[in-house]
N, C-alpha and C positions, 0 to 999 in steps of 0.2 A: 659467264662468271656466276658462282652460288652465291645465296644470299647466305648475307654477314651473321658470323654465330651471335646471339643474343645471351646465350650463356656459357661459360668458359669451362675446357676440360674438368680444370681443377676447382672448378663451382660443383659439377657433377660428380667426381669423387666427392667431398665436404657429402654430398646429399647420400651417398653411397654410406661415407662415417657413420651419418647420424642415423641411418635408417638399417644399419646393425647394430647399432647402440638399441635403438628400439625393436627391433624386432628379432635378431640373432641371426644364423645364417639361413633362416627361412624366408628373408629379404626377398622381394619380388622388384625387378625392374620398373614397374608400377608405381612402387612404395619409393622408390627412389627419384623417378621423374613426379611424382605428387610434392615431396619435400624440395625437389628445385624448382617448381612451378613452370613441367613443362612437359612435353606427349613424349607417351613410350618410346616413339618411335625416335626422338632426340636424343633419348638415352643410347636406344638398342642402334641407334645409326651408328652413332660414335664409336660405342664399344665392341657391337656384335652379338655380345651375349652378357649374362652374368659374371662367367669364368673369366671375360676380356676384359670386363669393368674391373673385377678384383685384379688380374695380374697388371693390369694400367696403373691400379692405386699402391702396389705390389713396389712397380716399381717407382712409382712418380716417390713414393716413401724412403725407401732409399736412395734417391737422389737429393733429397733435402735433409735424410736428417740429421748427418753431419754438420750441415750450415745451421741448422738449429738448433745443435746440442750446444755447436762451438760458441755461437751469439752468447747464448744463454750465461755460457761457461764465463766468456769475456768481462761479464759485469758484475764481476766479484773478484778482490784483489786477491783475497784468502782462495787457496787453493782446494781444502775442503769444502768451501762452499761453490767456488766453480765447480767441480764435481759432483754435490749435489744438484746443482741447478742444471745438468748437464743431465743427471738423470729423471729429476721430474719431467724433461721435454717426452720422455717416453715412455710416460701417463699422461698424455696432453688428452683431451677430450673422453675420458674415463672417470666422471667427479661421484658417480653414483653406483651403488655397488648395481644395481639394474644392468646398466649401461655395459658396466665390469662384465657380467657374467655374462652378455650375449656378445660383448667382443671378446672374450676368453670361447667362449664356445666357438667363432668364427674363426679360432687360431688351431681348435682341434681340427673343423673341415679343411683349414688349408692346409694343413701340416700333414694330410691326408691326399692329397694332390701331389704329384710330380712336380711340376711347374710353379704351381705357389709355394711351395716347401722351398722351391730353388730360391727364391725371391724372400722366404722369409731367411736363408740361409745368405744370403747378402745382404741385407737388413740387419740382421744382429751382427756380422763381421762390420760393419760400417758402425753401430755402435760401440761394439767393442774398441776398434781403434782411436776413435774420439776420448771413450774413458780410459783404452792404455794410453795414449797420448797425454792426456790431462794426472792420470797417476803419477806418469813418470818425470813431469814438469815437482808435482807435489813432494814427490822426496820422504816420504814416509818411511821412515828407518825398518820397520816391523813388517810392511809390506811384501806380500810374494813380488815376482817379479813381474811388470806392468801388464804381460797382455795376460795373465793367469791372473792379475788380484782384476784387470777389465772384467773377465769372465765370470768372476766373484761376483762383484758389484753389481753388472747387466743380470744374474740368474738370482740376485736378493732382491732387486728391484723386480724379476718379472714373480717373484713367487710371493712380493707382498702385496702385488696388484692380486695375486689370485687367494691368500690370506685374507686381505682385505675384504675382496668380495664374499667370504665367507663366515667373516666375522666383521661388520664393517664398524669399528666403533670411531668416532672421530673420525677424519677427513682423508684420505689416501694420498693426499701431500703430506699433511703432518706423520702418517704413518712411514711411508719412502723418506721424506726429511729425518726422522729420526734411526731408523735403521742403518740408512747409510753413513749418518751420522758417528753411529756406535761403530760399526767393522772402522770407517777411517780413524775414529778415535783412537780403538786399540789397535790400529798401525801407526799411530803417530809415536 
């Protein structure tokens, strides 16, 4: 019998997070098992390599982020603000335009991969569906029809994370809160 993991997959992705927030995708497995306070080789055991860490977090991301768009979505009776709340969950750990720009930059290296492009191409379809599912609950008269005004919404949310990072005035929720705000607006 091995001895008992002392830190959890999805502890070592979080460290993976936050050590592309800080370092971009020149992240070293190193820099990763330093932020969970634990030897390379804990890291590189589990995952293998770098590329098996990312497509692990690849996919562990698309497995939740439906349950926590929808949570999100749940605790608002108003339907544009379910919506918005449904889209800040996918700015969740992105508060500083720093942060911003070196996970934007880790979305050009994967988007650049076979395997993670796949992964990031399930990822936004699982978004997507969450916000056509929640549009088409909303009933916005002016609205395209739900998985095209989805499509709207997820590509205004991902270009004002990368706006943001380039101009970052005010906070990147207030920013996403208010844009999304405006396209629901003039479909309401």
């Amino acid at each position: 019998m091995g001895r008992p993991r002392k830190i959890s997959d999805d502890e070592l992705m979080a460290a993976c997070g936050r050590a592309i927030g800080r370092h971009g995708p020149g992240f070293t497995l190193a820099q990763v098992a330093a932020d969970a306070g634990v030897a390379v080789g804990t890291v590189s055991g589990r995952f293998g390599s770098k590329h098996g860490l990312l497509l692990a977090m690849m996919t562990a991301a698309s497995d939740d982020v439906a349950e926590r768009m929808r949570a999100a979505a749940a605790r608002h009776a108003d339907p544009v603000a379910s919506i918005v709340a449904a889209v800040l969950v996918t700015a969740e750990g992105v508060a500083d335009p720093a942060t911003t720009t070196n996970h934007l930059a880790q979305l050009g290296v994967d988007m650049s991969d076979p395997k993670l492009r796949e992964g990031l191409a399930v990822l936004r379809a699982r978004v997507c569906e969450v916000l056509g599912s929640l549009l088409a609950a909303a009933a916005l008269p002016g609205a395209p029809p739900p998985a095209r005004a989805a499509r709207i919404v997820a590509s205004l949310a991902h270009g004002a994370q990368l706006d943001w990072a380039l101009a970052p005035n005010g906070r990147l929720t207030q920013r996403l809160r208010a844009d999304v705000r405006t396209v629901l607006g003039s479909w309401r």
